[in-house]
DSSP file (Angstrom, degrees, kcal/mol; ACC not computed):
  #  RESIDUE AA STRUCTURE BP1 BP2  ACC     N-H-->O    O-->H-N    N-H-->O    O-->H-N    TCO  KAPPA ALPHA  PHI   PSI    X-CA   Y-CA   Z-CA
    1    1 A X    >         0   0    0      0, 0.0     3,-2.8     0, 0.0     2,-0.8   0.000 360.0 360.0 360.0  28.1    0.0    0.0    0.0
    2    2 A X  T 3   +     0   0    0      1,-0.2     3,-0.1     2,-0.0     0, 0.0  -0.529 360.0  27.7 -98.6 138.6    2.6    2.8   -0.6
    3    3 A X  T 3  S+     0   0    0     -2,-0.8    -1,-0.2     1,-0.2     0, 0.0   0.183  91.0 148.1 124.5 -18.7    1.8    5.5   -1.7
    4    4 A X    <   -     0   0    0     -3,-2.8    -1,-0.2     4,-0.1     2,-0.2  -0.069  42.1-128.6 -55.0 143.9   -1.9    5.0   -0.2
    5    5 A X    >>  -     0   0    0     -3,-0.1     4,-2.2     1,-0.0     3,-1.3  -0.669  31.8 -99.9 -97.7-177.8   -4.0    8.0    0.9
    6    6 A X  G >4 S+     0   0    0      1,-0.3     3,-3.3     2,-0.2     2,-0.4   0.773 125.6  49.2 -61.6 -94.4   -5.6    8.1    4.4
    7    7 A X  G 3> S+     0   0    0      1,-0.3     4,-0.8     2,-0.2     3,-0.3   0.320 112.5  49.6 -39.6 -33.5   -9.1    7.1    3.1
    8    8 A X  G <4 S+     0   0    0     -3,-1.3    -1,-0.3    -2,-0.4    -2,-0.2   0.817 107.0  58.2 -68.8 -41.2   -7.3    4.1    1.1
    9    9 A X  T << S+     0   0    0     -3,-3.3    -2,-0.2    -4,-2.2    -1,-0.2   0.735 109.7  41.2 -46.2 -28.6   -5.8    3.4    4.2
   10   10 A X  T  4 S+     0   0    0     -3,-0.3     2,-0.8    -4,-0.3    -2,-0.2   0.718  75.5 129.7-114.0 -24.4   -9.1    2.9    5.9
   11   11 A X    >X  -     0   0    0     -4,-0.8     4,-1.5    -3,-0.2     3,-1.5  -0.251  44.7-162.1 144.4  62.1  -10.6    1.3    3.7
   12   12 A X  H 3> S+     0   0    0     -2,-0.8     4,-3.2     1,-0.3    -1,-0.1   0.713  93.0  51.1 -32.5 -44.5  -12.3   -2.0    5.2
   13   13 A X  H 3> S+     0   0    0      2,-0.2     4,-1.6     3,-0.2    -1,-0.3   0.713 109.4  58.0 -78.8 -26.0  -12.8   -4.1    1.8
   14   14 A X  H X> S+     0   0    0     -3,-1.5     4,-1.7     2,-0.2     3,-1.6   0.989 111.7  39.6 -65.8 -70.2   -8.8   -3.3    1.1
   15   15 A X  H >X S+     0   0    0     -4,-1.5     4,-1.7     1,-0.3     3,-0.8   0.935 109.5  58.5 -81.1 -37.8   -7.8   -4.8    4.0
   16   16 A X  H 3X S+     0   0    0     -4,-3.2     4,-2.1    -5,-0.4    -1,-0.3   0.837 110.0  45.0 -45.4 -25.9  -10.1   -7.6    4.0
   17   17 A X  H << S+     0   0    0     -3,-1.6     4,-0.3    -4,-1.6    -2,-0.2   0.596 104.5  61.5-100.1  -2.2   -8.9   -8.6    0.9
   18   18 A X  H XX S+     0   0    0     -4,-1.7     3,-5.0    -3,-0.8     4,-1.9   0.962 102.2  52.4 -41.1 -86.1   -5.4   -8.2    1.9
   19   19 A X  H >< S+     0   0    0     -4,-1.7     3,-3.6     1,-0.3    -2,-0.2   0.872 108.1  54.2 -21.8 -62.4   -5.9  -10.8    4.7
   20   20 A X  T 3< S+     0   0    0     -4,-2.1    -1,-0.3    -5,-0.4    -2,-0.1   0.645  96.2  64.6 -31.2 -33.3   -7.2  -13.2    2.1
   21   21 A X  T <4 S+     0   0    0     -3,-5.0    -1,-0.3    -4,-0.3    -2,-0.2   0.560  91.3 102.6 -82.4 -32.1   -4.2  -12.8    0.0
   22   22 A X  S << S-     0   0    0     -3,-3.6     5,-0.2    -4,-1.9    -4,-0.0  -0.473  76.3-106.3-104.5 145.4   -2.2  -14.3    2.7
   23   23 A X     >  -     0   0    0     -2,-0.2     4,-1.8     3,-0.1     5,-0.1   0.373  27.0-127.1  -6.4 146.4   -0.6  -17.5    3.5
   24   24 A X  H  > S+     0   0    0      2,-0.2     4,-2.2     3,-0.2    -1,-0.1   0.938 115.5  49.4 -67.8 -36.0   -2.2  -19.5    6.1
   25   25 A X  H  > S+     0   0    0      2,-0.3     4,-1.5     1,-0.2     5,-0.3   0.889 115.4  45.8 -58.8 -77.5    1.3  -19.7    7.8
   26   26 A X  H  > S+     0   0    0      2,-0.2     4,-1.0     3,-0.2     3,-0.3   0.829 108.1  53.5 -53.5 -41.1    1.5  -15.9    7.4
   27   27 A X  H >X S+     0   0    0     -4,-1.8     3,-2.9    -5,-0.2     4,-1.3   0.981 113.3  51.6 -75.3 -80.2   -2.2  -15.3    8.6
   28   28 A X  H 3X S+     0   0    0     -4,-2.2     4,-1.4     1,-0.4    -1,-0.2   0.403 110.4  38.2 -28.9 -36.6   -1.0  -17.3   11.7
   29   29 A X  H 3X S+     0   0    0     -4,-1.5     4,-1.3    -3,-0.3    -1,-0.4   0.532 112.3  59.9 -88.9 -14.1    2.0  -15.8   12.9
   30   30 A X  H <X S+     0   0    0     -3,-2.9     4,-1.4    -4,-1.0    -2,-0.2   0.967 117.1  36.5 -81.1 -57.0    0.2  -12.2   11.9
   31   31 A X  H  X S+     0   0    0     -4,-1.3     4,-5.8     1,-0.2     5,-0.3   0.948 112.4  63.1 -62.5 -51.3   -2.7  -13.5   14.7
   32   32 A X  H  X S+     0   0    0     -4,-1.4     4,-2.0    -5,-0.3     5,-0.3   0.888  98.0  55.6 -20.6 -88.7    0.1  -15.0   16.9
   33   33 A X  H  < S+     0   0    0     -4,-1.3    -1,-0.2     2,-0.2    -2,-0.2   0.518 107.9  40.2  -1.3 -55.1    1.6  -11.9   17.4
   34   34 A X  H >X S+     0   0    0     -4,-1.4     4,-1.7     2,-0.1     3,-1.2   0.935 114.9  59.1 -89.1 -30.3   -1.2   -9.8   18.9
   35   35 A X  H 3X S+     0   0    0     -4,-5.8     4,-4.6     1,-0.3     5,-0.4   0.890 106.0  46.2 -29.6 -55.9   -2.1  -13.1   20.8
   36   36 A X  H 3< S+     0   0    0     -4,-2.0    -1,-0.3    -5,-0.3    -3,-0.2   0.160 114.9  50.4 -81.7   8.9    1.5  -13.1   22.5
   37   37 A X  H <> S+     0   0    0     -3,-1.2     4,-1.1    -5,-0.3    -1,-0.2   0.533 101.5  59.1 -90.2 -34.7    1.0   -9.5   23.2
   38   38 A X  H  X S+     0   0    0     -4,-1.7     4,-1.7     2,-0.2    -2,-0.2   0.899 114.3  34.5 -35.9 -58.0   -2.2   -9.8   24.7
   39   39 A X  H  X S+     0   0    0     -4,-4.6     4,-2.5     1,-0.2    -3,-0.2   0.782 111.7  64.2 -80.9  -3.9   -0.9  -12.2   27.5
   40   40 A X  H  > S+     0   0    0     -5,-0.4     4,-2.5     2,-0.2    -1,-0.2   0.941 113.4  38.5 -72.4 -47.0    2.4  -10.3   27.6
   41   41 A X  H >X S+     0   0    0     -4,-1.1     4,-1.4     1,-0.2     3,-1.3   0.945 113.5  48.3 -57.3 -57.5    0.2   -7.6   28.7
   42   42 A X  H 3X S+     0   0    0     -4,-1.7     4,-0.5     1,-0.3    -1,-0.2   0.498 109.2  54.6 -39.2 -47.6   -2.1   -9.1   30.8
   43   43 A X  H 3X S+     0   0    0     -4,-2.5     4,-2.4     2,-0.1    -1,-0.3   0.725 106.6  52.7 -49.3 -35.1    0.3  -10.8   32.6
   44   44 A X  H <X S+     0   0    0     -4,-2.5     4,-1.0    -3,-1.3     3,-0.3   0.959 107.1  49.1 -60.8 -62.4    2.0   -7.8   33.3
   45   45 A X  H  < S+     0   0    0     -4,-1.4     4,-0.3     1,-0.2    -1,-0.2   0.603 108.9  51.6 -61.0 -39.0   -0.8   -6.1   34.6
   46   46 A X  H  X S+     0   0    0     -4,-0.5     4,-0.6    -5,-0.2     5,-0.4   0.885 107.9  54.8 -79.7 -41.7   -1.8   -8.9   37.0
   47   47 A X  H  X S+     0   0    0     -4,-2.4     4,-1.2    -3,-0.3    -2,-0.2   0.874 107.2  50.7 -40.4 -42.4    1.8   -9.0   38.4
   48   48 A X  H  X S+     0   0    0     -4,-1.0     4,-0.8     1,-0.2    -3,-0.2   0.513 105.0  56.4 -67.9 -17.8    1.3   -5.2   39.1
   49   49 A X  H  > S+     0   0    0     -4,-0.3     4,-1.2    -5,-0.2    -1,-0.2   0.533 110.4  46.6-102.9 -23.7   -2.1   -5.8   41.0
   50   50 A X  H  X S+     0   0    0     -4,-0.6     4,-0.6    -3,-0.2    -2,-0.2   0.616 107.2  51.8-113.6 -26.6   -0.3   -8.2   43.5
   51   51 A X  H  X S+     0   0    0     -4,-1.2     4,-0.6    -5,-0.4    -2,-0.2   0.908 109.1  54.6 -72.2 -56.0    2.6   -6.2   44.2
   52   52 A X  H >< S+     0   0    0     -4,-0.8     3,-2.7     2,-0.2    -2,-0.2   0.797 110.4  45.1   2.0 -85.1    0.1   -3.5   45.0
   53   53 A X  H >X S+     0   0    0     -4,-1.2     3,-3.2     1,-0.3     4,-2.0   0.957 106.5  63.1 -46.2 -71.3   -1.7   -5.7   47.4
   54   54 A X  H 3< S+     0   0    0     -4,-0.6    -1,-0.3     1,-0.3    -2,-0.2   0.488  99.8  46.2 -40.3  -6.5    1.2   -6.8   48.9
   55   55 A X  T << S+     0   0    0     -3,-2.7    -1,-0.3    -4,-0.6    -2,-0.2   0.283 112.7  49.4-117.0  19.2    2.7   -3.7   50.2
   56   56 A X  T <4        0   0    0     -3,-3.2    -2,-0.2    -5,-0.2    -3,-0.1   0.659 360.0 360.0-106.9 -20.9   -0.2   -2.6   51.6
   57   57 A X     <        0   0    0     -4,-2.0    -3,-0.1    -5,-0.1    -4,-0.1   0.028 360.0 360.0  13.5 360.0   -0.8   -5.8   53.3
């Protein structure tokens, strides 16, 4: 997409048919990715909630 303007950029049917376009392999690790960033977070955030508790404890 370079060279796209914003509105091509936004552009819901573009990127859906992007996705299509790709490997399955590729579509996995793409999904992976935000997965393993999800719990990265998530974890984090539950660590942070018991050290909390714990010094007020």
């Amino acid at each position: 997409m370079r060279g796209a303007t914003v509105t091509e950029m936004l552009d819901l049917e573009a990127w859906v048919a992007w996705i299509r376009s790709l490997d399955t392999g590729w579509l996995f690790l793409l999904i992976l990715l935000f997965v393993v960033a999800v719990v990265v977070l998530w974890s984090s955030g539950l660590k942070s909630d018991k050290t909390r508790e714990s010094k007020y404890d």
